[in-house]
N, CA, C and O atoms as a printed pandas DataFrame, in Angstrom:
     atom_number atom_name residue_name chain_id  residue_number  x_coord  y_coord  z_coord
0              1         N          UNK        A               1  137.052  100.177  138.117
1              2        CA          UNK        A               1  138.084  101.200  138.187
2              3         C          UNK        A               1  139.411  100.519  138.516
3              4         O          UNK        A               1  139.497   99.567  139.291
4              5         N          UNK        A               2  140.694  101.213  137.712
5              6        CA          UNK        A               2  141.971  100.647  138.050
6              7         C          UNK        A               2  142.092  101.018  139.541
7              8         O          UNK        A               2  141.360  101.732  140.226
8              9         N          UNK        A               3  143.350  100.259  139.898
9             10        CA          UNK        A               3  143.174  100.837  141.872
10            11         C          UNK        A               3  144.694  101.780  141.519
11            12         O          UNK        A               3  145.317  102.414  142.371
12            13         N          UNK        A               4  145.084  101.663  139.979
13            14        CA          UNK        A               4  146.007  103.139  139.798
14            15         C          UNK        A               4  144.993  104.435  139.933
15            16         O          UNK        A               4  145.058  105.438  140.643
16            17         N          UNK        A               5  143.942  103.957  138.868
17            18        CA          UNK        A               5  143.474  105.269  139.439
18            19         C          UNK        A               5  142.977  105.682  140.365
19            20         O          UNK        A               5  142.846  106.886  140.583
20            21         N          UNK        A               6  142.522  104.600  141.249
21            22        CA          UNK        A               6  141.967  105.404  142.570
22            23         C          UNK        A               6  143.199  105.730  143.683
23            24         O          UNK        A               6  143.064  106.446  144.676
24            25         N          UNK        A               7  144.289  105.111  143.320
25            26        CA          UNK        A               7  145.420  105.877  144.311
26            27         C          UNK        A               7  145.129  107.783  143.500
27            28         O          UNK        A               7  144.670  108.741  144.123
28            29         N          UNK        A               8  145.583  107.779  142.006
29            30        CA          UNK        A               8  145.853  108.837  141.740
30            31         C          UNK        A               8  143.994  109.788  142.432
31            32         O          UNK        A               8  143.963  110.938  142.870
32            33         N          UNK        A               9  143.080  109.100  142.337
33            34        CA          UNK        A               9  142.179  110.326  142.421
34            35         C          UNK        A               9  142.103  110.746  144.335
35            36         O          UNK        A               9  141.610  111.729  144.888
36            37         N          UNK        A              10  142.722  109.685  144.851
37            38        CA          UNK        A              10  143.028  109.941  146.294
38            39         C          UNK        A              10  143.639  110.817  146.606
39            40         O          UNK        A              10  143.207  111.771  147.252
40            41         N          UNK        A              11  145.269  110.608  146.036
41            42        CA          UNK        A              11  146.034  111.242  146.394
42            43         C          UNK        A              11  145.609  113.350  145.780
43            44         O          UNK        A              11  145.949  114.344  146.423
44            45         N          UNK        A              12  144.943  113.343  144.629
45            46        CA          UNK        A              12  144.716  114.360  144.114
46            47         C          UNK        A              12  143.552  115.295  145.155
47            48         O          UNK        A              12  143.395  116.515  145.205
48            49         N          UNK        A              13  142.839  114.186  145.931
49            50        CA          UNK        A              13  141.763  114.731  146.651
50            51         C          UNK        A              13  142.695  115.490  147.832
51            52         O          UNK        A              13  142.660  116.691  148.099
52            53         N          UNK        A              14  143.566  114.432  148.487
53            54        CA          UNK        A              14  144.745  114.948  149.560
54            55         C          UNK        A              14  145.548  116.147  149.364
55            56         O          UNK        A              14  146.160  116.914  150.107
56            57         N          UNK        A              15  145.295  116.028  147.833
57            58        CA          UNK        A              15  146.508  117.417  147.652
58            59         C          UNK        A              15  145.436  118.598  148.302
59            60         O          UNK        A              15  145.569  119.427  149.202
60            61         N          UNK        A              16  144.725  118.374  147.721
61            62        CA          UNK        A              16  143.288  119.559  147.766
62            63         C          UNK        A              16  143.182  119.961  149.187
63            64         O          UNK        A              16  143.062  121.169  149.389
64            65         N          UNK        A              17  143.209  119.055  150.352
65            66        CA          UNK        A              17  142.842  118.462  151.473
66            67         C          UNK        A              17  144.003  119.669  151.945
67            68         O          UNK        A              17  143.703  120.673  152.592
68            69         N          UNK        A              18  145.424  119.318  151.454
69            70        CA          UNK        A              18  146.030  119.820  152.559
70            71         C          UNK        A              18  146.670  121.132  151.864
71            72         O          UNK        A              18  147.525  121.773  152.475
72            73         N          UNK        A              19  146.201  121.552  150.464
73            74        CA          UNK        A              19  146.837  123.200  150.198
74            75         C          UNK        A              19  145.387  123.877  150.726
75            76         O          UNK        A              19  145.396  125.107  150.765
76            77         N          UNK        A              20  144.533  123.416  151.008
77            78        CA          UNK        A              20  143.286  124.503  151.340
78            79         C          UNK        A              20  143.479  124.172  153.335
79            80         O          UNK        A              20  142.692  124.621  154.168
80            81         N          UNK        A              21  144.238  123.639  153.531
81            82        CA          UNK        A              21  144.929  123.588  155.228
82            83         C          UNK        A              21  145.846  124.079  155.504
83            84         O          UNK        A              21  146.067  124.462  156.653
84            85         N          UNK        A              22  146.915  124.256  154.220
85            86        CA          UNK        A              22  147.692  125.521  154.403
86            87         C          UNK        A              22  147.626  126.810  154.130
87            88         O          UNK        A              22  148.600  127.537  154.327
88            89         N          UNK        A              23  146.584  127.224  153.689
89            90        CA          UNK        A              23  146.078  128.694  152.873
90            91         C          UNK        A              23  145.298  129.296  154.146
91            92         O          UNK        A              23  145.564  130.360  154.706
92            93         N          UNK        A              24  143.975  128.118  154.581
93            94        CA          UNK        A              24  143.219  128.537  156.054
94            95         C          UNK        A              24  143.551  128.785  156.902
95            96         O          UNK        A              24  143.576  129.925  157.364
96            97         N          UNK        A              25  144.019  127.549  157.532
97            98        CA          UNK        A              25  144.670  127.923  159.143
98            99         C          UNK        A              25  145.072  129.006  159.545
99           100         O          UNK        A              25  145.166  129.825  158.631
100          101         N          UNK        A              26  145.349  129.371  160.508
101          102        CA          UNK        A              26  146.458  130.051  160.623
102          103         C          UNK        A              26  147.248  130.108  161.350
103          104         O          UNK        A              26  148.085  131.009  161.402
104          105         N          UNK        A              27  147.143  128.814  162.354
105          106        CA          UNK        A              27  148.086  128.244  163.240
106          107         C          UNK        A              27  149.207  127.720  162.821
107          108         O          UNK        A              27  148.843  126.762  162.139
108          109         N          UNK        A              28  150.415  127.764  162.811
109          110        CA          UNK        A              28  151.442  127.443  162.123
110          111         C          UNK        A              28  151.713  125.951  162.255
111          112         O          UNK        A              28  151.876  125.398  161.168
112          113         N          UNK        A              29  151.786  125.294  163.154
113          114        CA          UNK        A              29  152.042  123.873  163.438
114          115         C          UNK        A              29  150.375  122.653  162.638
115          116         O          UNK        A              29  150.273  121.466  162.329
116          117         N          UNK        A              30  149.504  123.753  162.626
117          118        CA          UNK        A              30  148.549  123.143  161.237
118          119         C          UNK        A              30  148.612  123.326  159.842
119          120         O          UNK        A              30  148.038  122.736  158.926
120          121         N          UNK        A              31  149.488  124.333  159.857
121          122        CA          UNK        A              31  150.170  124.607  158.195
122          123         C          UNK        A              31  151.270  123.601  158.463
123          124         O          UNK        A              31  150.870  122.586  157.892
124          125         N          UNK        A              32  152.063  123.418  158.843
125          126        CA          UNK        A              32  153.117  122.423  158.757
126          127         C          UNK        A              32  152.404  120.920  158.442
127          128         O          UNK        A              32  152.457  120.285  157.388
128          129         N          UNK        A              33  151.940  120.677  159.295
129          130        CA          UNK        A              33  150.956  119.372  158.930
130          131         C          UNK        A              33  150.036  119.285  157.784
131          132         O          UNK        A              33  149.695  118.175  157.377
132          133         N          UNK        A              34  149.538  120.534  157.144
133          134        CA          UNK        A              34  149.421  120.387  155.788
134          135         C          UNK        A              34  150.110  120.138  154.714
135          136         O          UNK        A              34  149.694  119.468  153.769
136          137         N          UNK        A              35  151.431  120.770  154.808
137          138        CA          UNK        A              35  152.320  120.917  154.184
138          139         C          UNK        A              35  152.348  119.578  153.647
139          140         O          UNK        A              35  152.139  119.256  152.477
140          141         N          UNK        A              36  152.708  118.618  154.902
141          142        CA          UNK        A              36  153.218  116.763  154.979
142          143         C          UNK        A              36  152.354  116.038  154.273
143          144         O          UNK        A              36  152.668  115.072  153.578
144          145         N          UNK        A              37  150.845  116.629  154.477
145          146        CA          UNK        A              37  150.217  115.960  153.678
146          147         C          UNK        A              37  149.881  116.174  152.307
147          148         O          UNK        A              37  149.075  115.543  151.622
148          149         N          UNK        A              38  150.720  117.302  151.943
149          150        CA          UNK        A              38  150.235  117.606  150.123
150          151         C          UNK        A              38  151.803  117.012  150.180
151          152         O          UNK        A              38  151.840  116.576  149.029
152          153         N          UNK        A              39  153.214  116.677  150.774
153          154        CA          UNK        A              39  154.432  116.158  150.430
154          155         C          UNK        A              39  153.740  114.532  150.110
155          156         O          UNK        A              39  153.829  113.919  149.046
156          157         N          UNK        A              40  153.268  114.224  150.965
157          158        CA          UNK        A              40  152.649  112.530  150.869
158          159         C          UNK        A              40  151.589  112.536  149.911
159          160         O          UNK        A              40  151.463  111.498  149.261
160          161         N          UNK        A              41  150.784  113.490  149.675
161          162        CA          UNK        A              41  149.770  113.096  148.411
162          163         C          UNK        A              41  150.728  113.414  146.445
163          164         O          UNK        A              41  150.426  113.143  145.283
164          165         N          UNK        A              42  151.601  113.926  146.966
165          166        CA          UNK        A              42  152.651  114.331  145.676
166          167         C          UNK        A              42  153.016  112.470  145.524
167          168         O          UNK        A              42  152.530  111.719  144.679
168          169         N          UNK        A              43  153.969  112.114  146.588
169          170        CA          UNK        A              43  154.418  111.183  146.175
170          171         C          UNK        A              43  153.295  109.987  146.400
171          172         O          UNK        A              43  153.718  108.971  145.849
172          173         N          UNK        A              44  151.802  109.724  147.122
173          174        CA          UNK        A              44  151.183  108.755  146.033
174          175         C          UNK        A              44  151.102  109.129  144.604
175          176         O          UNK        A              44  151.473  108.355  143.721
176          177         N          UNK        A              45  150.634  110.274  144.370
177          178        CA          UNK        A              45  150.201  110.442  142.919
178          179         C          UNK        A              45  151.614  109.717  141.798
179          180         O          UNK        A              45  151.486  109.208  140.685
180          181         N          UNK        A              46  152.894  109.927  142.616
181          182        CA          UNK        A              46  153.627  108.999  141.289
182          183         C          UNK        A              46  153.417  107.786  141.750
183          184         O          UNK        A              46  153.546  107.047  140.774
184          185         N          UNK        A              47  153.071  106.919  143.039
185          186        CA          UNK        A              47  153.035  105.635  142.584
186          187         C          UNK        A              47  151.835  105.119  142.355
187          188         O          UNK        A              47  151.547  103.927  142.464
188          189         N          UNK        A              48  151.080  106.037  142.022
189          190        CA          UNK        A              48  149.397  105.877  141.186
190          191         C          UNK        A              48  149.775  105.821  139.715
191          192         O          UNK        A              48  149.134  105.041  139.011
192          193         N          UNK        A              49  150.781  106.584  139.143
193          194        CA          UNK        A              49  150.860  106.949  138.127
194          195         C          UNK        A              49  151.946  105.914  137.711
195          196         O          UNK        A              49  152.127  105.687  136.515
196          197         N          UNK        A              50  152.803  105.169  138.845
197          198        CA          UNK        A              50  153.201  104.174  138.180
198          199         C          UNK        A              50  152.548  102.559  138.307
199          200         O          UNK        A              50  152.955  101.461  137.928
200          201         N          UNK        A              51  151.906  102.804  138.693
201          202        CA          UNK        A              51  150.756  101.646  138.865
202          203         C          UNK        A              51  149.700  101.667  137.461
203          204         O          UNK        A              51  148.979  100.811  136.950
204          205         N          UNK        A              52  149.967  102.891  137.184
205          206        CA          UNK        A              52  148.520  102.725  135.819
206          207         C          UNK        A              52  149.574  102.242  134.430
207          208         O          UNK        A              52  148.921  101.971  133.422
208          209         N          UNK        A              53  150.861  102.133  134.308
209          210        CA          UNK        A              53  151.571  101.752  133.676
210          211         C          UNK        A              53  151.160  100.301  133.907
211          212         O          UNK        A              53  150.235  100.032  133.140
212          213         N          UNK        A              54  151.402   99.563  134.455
213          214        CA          UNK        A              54  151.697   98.258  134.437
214          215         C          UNK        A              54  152.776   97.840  133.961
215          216         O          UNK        A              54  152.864   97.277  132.870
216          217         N          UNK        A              55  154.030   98.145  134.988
217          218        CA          UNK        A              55  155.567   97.657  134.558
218          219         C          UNK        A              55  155.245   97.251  136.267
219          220         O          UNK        A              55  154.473   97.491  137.195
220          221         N          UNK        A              56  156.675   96.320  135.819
221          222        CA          UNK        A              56  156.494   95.456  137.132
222          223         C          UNK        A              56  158.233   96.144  137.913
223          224         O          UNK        A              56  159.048   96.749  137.218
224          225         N          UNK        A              57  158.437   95.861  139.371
225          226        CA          UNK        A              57  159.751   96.160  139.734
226          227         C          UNK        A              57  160.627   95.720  138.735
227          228         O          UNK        A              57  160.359   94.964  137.801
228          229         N          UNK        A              58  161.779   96.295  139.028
229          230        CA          UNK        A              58  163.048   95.896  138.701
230          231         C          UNK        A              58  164.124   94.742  139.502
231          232         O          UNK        A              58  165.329   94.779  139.749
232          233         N          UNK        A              59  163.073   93.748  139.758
233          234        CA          UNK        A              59  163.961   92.549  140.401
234          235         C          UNK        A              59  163.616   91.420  139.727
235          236         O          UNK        A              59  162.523   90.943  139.425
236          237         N          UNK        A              60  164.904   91.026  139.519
237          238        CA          UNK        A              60  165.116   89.746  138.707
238          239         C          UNK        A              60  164.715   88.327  139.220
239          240         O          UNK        A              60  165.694   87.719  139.652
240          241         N          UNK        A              61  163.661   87.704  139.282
241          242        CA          UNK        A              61  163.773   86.490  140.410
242          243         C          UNK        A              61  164.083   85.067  139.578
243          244         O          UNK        A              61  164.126   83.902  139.974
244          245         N          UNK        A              62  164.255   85.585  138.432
245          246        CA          UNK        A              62  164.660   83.800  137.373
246          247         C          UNK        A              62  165.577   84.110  136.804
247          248         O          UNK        A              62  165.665   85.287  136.454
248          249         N          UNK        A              63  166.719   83.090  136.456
249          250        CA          UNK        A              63  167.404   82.691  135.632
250          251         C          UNK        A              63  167.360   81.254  134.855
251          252         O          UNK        A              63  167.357   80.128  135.353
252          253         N          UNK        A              64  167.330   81.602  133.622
253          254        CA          UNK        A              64  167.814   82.743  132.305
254          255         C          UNK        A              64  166.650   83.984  132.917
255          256         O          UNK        A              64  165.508   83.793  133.335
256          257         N          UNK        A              65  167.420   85.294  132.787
257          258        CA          UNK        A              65  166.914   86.478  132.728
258          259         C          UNK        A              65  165.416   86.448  131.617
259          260         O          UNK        A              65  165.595   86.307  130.407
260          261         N          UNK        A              66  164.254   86.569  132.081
261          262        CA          UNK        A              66  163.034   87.021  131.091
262          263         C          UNK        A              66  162.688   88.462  130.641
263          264         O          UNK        A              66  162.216   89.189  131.515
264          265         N          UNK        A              67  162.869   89.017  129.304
265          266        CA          UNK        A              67  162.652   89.691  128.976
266          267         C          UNK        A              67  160.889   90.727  129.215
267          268         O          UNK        A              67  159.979   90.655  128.390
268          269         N          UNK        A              68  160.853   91.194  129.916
269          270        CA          UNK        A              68  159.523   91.866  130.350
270          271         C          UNK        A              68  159.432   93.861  130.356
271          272         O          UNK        A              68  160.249   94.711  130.003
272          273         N          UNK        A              69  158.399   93.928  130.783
273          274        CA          UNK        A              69  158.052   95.305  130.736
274          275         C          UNK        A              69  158.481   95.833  132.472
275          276         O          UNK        A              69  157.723   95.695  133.432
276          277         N          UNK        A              70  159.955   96.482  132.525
277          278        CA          UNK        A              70  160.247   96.700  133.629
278          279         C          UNK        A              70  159.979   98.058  133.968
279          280         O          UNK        A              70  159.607   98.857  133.108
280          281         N          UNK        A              71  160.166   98.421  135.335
281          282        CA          UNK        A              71  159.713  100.063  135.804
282          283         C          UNK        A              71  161.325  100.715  135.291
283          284         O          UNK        A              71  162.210  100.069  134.729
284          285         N          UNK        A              72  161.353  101.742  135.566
285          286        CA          UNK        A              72  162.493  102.292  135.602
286          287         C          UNK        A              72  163.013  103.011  137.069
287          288         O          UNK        A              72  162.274  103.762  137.705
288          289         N          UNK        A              73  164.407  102.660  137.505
289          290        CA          UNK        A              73  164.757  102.728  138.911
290          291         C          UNK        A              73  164.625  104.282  139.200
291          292         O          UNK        A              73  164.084  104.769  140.193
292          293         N          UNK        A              74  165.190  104.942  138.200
293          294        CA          UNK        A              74  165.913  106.294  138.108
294          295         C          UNK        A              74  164.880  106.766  138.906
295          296         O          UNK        A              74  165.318  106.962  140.040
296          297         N          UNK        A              75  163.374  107.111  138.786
297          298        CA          UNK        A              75  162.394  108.234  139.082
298          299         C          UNK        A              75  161.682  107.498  140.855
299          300         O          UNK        A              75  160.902  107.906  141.716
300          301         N          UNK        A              76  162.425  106.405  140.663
301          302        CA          UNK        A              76  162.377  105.642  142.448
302          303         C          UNK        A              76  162.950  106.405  143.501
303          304         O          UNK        A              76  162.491  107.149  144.368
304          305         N          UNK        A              77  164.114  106.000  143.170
305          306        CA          UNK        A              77  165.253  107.442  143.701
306          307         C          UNK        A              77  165.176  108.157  143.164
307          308         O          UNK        A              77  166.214  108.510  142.603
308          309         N          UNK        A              78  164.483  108.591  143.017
309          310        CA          UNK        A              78  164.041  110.838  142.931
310          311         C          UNK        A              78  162.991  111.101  143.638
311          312         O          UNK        A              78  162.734  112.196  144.138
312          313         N          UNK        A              79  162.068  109.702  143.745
313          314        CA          UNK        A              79  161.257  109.867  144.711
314          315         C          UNK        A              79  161.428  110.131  146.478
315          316         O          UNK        A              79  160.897  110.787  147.374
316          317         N          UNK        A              80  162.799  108.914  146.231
317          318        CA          UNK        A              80  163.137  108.507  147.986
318          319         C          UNK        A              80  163.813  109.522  148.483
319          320         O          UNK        A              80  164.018  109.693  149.685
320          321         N          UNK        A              81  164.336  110.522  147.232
321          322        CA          UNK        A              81  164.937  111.541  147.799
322          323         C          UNK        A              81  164.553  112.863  147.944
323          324         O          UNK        A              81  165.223  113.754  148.465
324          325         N          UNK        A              82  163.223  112.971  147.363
325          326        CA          UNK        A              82  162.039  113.576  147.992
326          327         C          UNK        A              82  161.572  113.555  148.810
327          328         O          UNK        A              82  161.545  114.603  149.455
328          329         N          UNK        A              83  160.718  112.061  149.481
329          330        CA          UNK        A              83  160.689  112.005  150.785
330          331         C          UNK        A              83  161.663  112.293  151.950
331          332         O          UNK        A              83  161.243  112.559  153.076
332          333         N          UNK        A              84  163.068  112.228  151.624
333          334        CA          UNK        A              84  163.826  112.477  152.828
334          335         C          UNK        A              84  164.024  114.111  152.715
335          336         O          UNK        A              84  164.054  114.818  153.722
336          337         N          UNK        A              85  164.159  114.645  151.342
337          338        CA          UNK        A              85  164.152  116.165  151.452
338          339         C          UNK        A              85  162.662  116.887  151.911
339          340         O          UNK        A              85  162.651  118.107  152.072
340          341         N          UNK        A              86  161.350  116.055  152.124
341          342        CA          UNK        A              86  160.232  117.084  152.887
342          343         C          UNK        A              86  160.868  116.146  154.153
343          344         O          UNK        A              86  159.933  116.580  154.825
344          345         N          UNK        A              87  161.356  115.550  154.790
345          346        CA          UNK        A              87  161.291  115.272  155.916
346          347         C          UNK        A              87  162.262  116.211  156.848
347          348         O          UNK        A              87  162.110  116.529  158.028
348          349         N          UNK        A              88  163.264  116.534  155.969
349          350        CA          UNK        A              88  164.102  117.297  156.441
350          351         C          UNK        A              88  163.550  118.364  156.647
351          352         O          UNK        A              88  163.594  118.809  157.794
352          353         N          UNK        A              89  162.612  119.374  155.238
353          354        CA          UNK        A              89  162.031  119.937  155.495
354          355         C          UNK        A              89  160.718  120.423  156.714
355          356         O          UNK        A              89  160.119  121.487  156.862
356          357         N          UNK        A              90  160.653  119.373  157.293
357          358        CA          UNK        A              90  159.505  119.275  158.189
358          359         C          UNK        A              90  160.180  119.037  159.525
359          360         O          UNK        A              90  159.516  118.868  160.548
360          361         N          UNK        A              91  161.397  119.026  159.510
361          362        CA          UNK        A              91  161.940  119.276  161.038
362          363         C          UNK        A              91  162.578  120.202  160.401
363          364         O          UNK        A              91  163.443  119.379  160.102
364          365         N          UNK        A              92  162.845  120.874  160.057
365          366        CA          UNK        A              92  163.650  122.269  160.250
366          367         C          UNK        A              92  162.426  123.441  160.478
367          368         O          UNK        A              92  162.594  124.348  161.293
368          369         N          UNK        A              93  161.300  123.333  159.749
369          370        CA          UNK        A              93  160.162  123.821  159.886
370          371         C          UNK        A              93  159.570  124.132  161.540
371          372         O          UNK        A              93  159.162  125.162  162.077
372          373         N          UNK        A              94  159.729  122.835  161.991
373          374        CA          UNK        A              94  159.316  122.876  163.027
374          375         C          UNK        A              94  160.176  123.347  164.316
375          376         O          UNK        A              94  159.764  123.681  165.427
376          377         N          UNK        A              95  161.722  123.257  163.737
377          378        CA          UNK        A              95  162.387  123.925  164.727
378          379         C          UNK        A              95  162.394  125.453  164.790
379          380         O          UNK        A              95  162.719  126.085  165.795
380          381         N          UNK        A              96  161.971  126.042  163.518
381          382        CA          UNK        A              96  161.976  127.116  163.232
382          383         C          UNK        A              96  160.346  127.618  163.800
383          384         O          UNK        A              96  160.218  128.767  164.222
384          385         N          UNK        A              97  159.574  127.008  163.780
385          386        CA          UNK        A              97  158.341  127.566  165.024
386          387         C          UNK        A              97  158.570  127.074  166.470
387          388         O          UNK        A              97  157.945  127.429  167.469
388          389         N          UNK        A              98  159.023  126.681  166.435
389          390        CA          UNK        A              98  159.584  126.635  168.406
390          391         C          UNK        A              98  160.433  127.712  168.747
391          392         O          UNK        A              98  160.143  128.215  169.833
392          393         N          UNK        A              99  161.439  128.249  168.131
393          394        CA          UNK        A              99  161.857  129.399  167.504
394          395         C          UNK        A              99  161.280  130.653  168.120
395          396         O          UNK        A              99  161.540  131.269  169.154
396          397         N          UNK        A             100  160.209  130.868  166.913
397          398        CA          UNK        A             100  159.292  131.939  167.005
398          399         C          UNK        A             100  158.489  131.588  168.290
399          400         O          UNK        A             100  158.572  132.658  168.892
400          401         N          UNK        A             101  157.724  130.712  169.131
401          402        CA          UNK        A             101  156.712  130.578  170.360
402          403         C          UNK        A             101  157.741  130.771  170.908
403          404         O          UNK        A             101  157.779  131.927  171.330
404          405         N          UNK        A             102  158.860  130.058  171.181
405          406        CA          UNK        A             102  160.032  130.703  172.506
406          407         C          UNK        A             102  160.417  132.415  172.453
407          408         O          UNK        A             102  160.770  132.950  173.504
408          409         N          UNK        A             103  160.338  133.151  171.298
409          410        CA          UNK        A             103  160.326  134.501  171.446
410          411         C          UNK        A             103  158.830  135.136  171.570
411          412         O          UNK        A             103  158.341  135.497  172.640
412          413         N          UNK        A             104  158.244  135.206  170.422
413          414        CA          UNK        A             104  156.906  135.528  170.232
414          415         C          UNK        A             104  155.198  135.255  171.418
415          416         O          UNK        A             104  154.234  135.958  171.721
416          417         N          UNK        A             105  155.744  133.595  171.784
417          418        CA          UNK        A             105  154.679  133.043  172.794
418          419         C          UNK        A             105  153.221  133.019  171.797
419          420         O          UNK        A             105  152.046  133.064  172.163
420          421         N          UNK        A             106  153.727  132.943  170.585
421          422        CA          UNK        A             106  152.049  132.656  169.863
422          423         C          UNK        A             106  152.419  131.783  168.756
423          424         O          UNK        A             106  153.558  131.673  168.302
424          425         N          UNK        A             107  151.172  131.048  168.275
425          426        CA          UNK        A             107  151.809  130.499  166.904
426          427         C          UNK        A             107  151.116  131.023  165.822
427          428         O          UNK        A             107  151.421  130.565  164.720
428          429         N          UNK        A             108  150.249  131.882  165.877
429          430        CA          UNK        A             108  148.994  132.805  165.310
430          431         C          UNK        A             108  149.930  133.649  164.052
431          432         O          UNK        A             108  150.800  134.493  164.267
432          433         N          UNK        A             109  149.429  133.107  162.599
433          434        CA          UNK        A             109  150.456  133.899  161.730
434          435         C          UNK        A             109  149.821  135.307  161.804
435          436         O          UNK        A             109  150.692  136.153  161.603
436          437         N          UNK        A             110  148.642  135.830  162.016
437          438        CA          UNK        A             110  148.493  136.848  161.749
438          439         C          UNK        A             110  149.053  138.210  163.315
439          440         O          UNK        A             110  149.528  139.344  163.241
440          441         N          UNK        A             111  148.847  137.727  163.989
441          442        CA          UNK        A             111  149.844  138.298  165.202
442          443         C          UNK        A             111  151.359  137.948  165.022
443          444         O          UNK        A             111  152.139  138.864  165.282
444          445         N          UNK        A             112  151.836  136.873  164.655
445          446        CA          UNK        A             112  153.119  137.291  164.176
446          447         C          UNK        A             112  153.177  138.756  163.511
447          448         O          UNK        A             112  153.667  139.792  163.961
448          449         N          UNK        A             113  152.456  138.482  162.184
449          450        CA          UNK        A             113  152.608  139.816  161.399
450          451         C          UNK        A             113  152.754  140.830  161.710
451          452         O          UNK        A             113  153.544  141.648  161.238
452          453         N          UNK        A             114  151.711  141.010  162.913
453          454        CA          UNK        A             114  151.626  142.292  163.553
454          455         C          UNK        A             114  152.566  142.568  163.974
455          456         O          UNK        A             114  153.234  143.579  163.761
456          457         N          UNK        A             115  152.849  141.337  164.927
457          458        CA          UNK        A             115  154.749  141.894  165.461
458          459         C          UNK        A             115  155.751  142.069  165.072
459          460         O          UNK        A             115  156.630  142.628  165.728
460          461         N          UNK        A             116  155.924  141.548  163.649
461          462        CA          UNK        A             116  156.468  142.064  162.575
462          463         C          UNK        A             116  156.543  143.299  162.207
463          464         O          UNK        A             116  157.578  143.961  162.287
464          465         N          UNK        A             117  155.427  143.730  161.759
465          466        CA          UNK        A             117  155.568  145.196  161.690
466          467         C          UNK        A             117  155.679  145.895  162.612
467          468         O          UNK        A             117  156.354  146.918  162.494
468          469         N          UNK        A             118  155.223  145.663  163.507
469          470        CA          UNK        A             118  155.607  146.813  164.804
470          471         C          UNK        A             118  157.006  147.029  164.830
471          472         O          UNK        A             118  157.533  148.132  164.687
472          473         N          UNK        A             119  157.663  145.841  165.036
473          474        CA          UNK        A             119  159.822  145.880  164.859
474          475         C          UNK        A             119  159.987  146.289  164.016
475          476         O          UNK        A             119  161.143  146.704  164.091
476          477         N          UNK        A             120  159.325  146.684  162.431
477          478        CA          UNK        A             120  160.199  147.136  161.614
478          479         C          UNK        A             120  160.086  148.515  161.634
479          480         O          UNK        A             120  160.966  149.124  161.026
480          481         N          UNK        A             121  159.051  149.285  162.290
481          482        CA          UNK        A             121  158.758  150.511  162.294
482          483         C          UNK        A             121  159.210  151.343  163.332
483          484         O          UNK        A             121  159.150  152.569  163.424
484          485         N          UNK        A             122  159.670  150.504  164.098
485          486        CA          UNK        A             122  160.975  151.455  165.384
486          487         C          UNK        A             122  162.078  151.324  164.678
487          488         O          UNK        A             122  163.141  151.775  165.104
């Protein structure tokens, strides 16, 4: 087996791993931590998927320049700026359930709910 594909069948298992951890739970700070881990199994799956290519970085280490099968930078940075946009995402997340336990005192989505509706019905 390529070890592209076993990143990609990893990371695909992780996705699995952590949308059936965000659907279950129902503790909110274990949905958040699912969340991170289907953000981190997204981005192995592209560098599984650029591993089954077989292009090599984009750094030059000889001169005269050798003509080869290079990666492309562009979808690098779209990556890195993915990771910093779930990271962001994952502290704002979390400030936003400290939030709710400093009013609420639970992290229980389904008692949220409840208290939800109770406020909207006065």
């Amino acid at each position: 087996m390529n070890p592209g594909e076993f990143v990609v069948y990893i990371s695909l298992a992780s996705f699995a791993i952590g949308f059936i951890g965000m659907v279950i739970n129902p503790n909110m700070i274990k949905k958040i931590i699912s969340l991170g881990v289907v953000e981190t199994s997204v981005t192995l799956f592209y560098v599984g998927i650029s591993a089954l290519s077989g292009t090599v970085p984009p750094i030059i280490t000889s001169i005269p320049f050798v003509e080869g099968q290079y990666a492309d930078p562009v979808p690098q940075a779209v990556i890195i700026t993915g990771i910093v946009i779930g990271f962001a995402l994952l502290c704002l997340s979390l400030v936003f359930t400290i939030m709710l336990y400093n009013r609420y005192h639970t992290l229980d989505v389904r008692s949220l709910e409840e208290i939800f509706q109770r406020e909207n019905e006065h």
